[in-house]
NUDREN-117449 format. One record per residue (C-alpha): y, x, z negated; residue in one letter. Coordinates in Angstrom, 1 decimal, padded with zeros to 4 digits. Layout:
NUDREN-117449
+--------+--------+--------+------+
|      y |      x |      z | lofi |
+--------+--------+--------+------+
|      Y |      X |      Z |    a |
...
+--------+--------+--------+------+
***
This chain:
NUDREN-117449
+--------+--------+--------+------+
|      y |      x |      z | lofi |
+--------+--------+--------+------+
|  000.0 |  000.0 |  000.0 |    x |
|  003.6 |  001.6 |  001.0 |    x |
|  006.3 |  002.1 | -001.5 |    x |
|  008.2 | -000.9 |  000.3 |    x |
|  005.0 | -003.6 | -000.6 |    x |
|  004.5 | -002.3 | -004.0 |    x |
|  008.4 | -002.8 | -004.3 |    x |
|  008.4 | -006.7 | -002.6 |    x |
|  005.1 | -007.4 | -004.7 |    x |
|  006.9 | -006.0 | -008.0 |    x |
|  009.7 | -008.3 | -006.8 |    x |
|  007.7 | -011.2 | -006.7 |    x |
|  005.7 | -010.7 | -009.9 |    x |
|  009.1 | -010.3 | -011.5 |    x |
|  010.4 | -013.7 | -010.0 |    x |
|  006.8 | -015.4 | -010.8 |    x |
|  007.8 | -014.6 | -014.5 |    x |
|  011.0 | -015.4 | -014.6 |    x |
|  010.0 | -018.6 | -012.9 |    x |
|  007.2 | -019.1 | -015.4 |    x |
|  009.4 | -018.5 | -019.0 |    x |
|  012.2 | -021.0 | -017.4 |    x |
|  010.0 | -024.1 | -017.0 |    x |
|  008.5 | -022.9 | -020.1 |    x |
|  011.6 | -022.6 | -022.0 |    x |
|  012.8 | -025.9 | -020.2 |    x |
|  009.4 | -027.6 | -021.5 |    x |
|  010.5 | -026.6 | -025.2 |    x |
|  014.3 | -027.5 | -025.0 |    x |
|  013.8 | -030.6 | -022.6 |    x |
|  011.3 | -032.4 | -023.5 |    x |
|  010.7 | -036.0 | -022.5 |    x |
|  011.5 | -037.0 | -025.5 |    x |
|  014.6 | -034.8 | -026.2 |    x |
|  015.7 | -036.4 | -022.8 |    x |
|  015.6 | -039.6 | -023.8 |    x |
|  017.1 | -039.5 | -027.2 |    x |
|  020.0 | -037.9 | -025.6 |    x |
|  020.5 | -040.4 | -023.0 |    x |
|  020.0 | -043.2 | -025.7 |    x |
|  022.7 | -041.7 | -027.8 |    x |
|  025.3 | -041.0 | -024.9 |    x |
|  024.6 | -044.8 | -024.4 |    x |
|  025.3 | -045.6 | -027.8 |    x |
|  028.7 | -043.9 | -027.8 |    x |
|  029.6 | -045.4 | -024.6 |    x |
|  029.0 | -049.0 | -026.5 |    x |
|  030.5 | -047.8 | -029.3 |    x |
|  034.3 | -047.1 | -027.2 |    x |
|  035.1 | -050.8 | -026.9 |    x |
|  033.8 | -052.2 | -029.7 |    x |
|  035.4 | -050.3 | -032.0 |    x |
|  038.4 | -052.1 | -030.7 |    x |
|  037.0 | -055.4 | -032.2 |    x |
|  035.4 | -057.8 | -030.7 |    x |
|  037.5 | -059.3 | -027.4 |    x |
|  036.3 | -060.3 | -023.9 |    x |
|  037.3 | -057.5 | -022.4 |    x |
|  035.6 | -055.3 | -025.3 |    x |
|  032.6 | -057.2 | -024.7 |    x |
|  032.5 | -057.0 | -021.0 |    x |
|  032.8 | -053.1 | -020.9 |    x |
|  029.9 | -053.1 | -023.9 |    x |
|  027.8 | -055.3 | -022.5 |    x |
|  026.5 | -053.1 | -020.1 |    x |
|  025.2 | -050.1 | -022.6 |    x |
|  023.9 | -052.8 | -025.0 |    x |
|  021.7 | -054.2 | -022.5 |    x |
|  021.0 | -050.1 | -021.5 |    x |
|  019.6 | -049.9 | -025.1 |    x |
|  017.6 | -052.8 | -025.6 |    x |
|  015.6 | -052.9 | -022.3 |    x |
|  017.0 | -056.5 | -021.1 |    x |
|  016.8 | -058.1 | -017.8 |    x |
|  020.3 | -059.7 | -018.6 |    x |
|  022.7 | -059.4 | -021.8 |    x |
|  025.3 | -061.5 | -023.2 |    x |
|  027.3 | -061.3 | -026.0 |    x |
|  029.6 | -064.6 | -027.7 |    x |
|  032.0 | -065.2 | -030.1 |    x |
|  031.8 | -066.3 | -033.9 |    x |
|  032.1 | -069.7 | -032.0 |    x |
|  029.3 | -069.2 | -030.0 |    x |
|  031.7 | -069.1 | -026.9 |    x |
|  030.1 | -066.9 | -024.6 |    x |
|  032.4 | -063.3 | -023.7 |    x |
|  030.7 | -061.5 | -021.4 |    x |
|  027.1 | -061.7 | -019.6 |    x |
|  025.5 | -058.5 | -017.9 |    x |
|  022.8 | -058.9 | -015.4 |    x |
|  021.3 | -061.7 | -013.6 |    x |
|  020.1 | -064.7 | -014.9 |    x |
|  023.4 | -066.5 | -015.1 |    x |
|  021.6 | -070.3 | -015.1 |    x |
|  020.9 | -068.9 | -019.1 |    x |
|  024.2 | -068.4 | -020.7 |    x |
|  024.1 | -072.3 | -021.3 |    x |
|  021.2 | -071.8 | -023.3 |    x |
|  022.1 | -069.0 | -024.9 |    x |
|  025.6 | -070.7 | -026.3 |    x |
|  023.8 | -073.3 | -027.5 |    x |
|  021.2 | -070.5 | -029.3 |    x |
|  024.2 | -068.7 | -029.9 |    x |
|  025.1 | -071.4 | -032.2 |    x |
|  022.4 | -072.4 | -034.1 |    x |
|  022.2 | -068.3 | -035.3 |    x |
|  025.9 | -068.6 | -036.5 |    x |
|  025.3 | -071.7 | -038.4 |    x |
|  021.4 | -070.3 | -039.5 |    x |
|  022.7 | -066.7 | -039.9 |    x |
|  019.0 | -065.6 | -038.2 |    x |
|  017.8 | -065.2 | -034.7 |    x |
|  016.8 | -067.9 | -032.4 |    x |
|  015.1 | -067.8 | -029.5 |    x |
|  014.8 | -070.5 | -026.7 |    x |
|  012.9 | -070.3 | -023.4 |    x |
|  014.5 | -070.8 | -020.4 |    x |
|  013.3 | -072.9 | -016.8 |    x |
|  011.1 | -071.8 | -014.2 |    x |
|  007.8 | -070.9 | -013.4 |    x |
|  008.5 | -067.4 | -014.9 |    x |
|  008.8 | -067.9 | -018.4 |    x |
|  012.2 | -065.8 | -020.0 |    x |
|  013.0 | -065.9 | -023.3 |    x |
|  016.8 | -065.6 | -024.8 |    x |
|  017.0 | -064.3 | -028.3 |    x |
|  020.1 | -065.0 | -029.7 |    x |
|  020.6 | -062.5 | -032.8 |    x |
|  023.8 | -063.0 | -034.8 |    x |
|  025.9 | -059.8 | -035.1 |    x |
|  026.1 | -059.7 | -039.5 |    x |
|  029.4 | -058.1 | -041.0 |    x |
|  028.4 | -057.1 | -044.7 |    x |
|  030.7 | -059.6 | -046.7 |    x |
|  032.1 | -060.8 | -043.8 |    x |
|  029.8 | -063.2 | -042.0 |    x |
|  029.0 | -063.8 | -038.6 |    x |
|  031.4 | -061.9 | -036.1 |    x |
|  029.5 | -063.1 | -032.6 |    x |
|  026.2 | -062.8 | -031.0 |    x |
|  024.2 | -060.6 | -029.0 |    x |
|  022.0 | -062.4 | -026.7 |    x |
|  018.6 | -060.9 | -024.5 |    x |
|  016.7 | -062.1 | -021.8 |    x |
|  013.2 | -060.8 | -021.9 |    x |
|  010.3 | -062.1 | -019.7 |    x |
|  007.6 | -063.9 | -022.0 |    x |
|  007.4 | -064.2 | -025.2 |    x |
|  008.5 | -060.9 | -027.4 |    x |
|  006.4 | -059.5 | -029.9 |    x |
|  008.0 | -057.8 | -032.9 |    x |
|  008.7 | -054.6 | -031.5 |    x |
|  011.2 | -056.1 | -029.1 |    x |
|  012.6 | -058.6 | -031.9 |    x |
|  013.0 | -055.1 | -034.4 |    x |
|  014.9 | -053.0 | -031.1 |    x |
|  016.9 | -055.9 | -030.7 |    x |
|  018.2 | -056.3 | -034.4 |    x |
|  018.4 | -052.3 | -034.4 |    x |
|  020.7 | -052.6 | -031.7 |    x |
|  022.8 | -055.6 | -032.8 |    x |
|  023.1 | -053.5 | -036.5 |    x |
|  024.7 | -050.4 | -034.4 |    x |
|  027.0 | -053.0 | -032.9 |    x |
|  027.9 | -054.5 | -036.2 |    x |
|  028.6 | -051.5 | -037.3 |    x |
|  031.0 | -050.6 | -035.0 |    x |
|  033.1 | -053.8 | -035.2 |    x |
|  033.1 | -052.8 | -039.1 |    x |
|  034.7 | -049.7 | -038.2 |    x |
|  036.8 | -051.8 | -036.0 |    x |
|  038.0 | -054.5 | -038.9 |    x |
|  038.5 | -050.9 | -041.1 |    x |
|  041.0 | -049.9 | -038.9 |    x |
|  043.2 | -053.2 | -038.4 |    x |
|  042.5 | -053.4 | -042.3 |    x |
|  044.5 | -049.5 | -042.6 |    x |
|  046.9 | -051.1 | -039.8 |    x |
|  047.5 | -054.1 | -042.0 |    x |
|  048.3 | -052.1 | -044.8 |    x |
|  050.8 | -049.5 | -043.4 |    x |
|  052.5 | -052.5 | -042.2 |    x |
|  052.9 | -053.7 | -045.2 |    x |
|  053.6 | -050.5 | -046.8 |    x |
|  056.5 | -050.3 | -044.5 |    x |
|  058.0 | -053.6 | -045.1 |    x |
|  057.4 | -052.7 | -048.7 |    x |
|  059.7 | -049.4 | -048.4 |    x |
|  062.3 | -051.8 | -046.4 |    x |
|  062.7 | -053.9 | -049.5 |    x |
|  063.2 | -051.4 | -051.4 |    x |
|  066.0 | -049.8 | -049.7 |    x |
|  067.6 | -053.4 | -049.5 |    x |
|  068.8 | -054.2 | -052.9 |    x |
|  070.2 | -051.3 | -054.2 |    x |
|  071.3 | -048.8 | -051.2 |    x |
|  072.7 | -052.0 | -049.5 |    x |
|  075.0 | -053.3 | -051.9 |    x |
|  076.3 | -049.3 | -052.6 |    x |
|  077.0 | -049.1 | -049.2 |    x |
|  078.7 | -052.3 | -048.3 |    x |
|  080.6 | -051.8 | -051.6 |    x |
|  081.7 | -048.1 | -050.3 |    x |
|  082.5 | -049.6 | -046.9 |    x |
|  084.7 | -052.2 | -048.4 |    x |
|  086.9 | -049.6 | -050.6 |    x |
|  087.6 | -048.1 | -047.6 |    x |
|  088.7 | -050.8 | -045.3 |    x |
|  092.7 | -050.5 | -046.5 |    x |
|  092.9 | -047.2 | -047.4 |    x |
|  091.2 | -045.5 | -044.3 |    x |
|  090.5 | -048.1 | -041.6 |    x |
|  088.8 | -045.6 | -039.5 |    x |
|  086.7 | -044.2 | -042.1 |    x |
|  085.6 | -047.8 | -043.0 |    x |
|  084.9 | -048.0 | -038.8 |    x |
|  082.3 | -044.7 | -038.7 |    x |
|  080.5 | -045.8 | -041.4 |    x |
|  080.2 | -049.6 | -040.4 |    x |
|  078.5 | -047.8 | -037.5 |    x |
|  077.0 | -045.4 | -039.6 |    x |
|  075.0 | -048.1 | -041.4 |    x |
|  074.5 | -050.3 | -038.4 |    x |
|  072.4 | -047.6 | -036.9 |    x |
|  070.9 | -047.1 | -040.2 |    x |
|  069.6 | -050.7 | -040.4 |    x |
|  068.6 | -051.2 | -037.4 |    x |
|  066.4 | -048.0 | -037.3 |    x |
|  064.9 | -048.8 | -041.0 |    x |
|  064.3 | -052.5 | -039.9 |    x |
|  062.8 | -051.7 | -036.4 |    x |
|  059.3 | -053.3 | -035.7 |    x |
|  057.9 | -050.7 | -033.6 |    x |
|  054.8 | -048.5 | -034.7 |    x |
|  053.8 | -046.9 | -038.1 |    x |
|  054.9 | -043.6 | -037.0 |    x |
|  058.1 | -041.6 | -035.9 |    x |
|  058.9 | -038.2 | -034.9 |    x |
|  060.5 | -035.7 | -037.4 |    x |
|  064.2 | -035.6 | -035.4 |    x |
|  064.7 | -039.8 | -035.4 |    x |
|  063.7 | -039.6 | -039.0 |    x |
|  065.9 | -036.9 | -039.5 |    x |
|  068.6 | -038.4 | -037.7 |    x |
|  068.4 | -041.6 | -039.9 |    x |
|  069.0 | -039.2 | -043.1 |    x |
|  071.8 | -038.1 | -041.8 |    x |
|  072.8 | -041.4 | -041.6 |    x |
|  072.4 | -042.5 | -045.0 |    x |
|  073.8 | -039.4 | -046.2 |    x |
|  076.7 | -039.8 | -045.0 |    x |
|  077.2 | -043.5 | -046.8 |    x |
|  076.6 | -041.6 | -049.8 |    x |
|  078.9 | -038.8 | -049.5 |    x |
|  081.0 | -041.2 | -049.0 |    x |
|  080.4 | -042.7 | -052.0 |    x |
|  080.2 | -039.8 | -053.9 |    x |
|  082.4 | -037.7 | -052.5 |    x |
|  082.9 | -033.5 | -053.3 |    x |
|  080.0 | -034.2 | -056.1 |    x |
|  077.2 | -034.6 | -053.7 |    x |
|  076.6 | -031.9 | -051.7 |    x |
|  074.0 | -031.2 | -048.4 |    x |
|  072.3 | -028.7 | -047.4 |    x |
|  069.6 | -029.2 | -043.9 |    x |
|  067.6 | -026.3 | -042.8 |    x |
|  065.5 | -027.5 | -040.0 |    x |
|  063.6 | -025.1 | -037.5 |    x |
|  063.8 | -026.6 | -033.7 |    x |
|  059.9 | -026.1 | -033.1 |    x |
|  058.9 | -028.9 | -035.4 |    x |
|  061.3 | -032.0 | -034.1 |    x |
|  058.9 | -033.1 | -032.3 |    x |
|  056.3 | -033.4 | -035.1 |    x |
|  055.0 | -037.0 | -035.9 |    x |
|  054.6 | -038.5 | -039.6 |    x |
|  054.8 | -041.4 | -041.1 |    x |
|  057.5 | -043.7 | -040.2 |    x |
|  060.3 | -043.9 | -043.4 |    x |
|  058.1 | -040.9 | -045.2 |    x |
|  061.8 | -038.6 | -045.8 |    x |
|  063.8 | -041.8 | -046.6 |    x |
|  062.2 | -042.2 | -050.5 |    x |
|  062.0 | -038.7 | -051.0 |    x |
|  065.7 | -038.3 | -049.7 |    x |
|  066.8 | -041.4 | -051.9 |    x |
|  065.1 | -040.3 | -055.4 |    x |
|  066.4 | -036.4 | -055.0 |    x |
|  070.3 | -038.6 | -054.6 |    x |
|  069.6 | -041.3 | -056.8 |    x |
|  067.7 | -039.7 | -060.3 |    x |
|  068.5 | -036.2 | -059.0 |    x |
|  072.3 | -036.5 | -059.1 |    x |
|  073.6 | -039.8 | -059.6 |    x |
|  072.5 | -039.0 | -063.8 |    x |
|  074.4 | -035.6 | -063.6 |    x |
|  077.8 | -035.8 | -064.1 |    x |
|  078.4 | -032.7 | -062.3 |    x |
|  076.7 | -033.4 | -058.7 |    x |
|  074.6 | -031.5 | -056.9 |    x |
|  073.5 | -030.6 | -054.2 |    x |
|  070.0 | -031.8 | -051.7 |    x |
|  067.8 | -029.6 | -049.6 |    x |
|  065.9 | -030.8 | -046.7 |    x |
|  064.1 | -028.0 | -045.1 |    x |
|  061.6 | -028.0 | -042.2 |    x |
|  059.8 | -025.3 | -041.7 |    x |
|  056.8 | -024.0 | -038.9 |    x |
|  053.3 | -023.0 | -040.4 |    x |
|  051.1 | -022.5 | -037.7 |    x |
|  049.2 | -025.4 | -037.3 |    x |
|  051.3 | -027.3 | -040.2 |    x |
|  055.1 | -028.6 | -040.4 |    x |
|  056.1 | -028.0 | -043.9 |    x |
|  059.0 | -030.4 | -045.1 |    x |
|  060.5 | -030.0 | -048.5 |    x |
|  063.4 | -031.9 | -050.0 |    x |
|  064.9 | -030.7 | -053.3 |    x |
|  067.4 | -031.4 | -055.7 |    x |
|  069.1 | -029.6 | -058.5 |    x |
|  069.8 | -032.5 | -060.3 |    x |
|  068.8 | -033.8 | -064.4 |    x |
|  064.5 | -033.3 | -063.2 |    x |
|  062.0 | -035.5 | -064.6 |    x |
|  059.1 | -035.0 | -067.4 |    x |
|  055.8 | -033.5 | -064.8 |    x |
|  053.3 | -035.2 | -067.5 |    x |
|  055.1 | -038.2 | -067.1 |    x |
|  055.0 | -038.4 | -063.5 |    x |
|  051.8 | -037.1 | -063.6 |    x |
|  050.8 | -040.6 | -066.2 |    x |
|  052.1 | -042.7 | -063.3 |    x |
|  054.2 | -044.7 | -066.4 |    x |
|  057.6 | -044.0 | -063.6 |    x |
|  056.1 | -045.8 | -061.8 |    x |
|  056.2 | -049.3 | -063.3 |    x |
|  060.0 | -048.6 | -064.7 |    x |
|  061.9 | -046.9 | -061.4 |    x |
|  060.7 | -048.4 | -058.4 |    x |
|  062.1 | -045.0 | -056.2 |    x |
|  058.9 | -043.2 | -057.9 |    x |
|  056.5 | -046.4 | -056.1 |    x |
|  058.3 | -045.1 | -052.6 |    x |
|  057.1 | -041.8 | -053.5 |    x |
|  053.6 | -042.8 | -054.2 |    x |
|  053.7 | -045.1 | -050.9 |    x |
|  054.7 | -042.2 | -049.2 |    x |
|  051.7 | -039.6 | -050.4 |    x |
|  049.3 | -042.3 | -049.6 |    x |
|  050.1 | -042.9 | -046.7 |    x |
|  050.1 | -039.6 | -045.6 |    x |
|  046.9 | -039.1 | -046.8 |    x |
|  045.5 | -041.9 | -045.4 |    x |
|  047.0 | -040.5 | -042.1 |    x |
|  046.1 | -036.9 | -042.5 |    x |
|  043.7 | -037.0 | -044.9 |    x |
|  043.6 | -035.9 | -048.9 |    x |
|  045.0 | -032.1 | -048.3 |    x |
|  048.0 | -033.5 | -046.9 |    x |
|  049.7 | -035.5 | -049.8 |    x |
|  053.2 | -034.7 | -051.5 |    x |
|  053.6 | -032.1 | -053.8 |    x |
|  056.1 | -032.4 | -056.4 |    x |
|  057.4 | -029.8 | -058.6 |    x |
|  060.1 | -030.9 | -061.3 |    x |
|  061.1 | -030.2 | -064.9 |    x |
|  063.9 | -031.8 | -067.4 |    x |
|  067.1 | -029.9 | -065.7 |    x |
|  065.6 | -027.9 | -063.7 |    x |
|  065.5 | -030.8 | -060.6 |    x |
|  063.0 | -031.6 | -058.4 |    x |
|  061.4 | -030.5 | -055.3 |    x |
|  059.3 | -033.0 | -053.2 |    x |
|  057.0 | -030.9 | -050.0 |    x |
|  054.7 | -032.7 | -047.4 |    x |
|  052.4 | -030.5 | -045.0 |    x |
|  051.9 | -032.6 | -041.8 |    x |
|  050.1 | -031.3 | -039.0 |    x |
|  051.6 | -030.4 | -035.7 |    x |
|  049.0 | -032.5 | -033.7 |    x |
|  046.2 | -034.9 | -034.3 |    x |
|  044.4 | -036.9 | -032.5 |    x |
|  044.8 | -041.0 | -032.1 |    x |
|  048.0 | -040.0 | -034.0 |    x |
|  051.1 | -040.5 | -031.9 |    x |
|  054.7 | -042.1 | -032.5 |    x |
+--------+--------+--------+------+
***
């Protein structure tokens, strides 16, 4: 054998191998079985997009078709917690009356029911009711099998409506945390009402004679001050509008206060664009003027400062004002006495339940040694956006 065979038949053996440990290796790392649980949980996440926007017709009609995916069904269809019918996926269409009508009888039975439909062929439509834990019936999944399903179709098919429940649970979880920043919102709004209002309207007023167009900017000032606290849309804002709003009611209380309240802003221009919680500066702002200064007959003076940390916005506002008793704060007994320290504790949650537990406020204070409020909010998360 020449140099040049031995070569091409070393060649060959060589790719023979290689051949030989990659079907090998792709026996061990794709196996049947790995194959198929992967492409039953890709479908389970694709099912599990819509849904957790609660359940709608148009939710329904994008779910429908990885639902049916997973249980195996010529046809699935999926109804309200009226039993009216959302969406149907497959053929089979001359069964969505029966299936309402099953649909209904599992909402008032809170079980399955199943009903056969016409033709020579038998089908049967097993209507299972989709069961929120303490909640009741949200709407029902519905199959069409051929014949009569034994209970390892029945099982797959509850399996299948539990992962849907499941997912409208997240769903109702996360218009419940809606709900409540909303509310949380409105429940900072009324507390700026009674007592920043009447301060400023009173300042406003004082000025009207003496210095018509001083009383003018700060009618504007507290126009756009209002209408920015009182807006309706979203639970969020970026860093420069809320800044921008401080401004605002600072100046209605420099007005108010005049040489005795002092402001110092030190904001770095990387971070404006950084969202938080819409009104989460406003409370902090308010308590550093309000038990910070207002007690001291001196003044003082409040820091904001904004600062970059890498992934982070770190956001401080201070005061060198008459401080507070830490163990008391820490008691929570401000709380029920000065309702500026419930803004502050609105604020922290929220921004925890935002950003999670590392990212609540920090507050640092001593009797007359004033206070210092700090938030870290990231730079960028996901699904979080003003």
């Amino acid at each position: 054998m020449t140099a040049t065979a031995l070569a091409a038949a070393a060649a060959a053996a060589l790719l023979a191998g290689a051949l030989f440990m990659w079907r090998r290796t792709r026996r061990v790392v794709t196996t049947p079985a790995e194959r198929a649980v992967h492409a039953t949980l890709h479908t389970a996440s694709l099912a599990a997009v819509p849904l957790r926007r609660g359940l709608t017709a148009d939710s329904a009609g994008q779910a429908a078709p990885h639902l049916r995916a997973l249980t195996g069904a010529e046809a699935l269809g999926i109804a309200d917690p009226d039993a009216t019918l959302l969406a149907w996926d497959g053929p089979h269409a001359e069964l969505t009356e029966y299936f309402t009508d099953a649909a209904a009888r599992a909402i008032a039975g809170g079980r399955p029911v199943l009903v056969s439909g016409p033709g020579e062929r038998v089908r049967t439509v097993i209507a299972q009711p989709l069961l929120i834990e303490n909640g009741g019936v949200s709407g029902v999944l519905g199959v069409v099998t051929t014949g009569r399903p034994g209970p390892g179709r029945l099982g797959a098919v509850a399996e299948v409506a539990r992962y849907a429940c499941g997912q409208l649970e997240l769903a109702e979880l996360d218009a419940s945390r809606a709900r409540l920043d909303r509310a949380e919102v409105r429940a900072l709004r009324a507390q700026i009402s009674p007592h920043f209002i009447y301060n400023a309207l009173n300042t406003i007023a004082s000025f009207v004679r003496t210095d018509p167009d001083r009383a003018r900017e700060l009618i504007l000032e507290f126009a756009d001050f209002t209408r920015y606290s009182f807006r309706a849309a979203g639970e969020f804002t970026v860093l420069a509008d809320e800044l921008r709003n401080i401004e605002r009611y600072l100046a209605l209380e420099q007005a108010r206060f005049g040489d005795a309240l002092h402001v110092r802003l030190r904001i770095a221009p990387e971070v404006l664009g950084v969202v938080l919680p819409f009104l989460a500066l406003q409370p902090l702002v308010e308590n550093a003027v309000r038990h910070g200064l207002a007690g001291a007959a001196r003044g003082g003076t409040v820091s904001i400062i904004a600062t970059d940390a890498g992934t982070d916005c770190l956001i401080s506002v201070e005061d060198d004002g008459v401080g507070m008793d830490p163990e008391l704060l820490r008691s929570g007994a401000l709380d029920a006495a000065e309702s500026a320290h419930i803004g502050l504790a609105n604020v922290d949650d929220r921004l925890r339940a935002a950003f999670g537990n590392d990212y609540g406020l920090v507050v640092e204070t001593a009797p007359g040694a004033g206070t210092k409020v700090s938030m870290r909010v990231p730079k960028f998360r996901a699904g979080i956006r003003a």
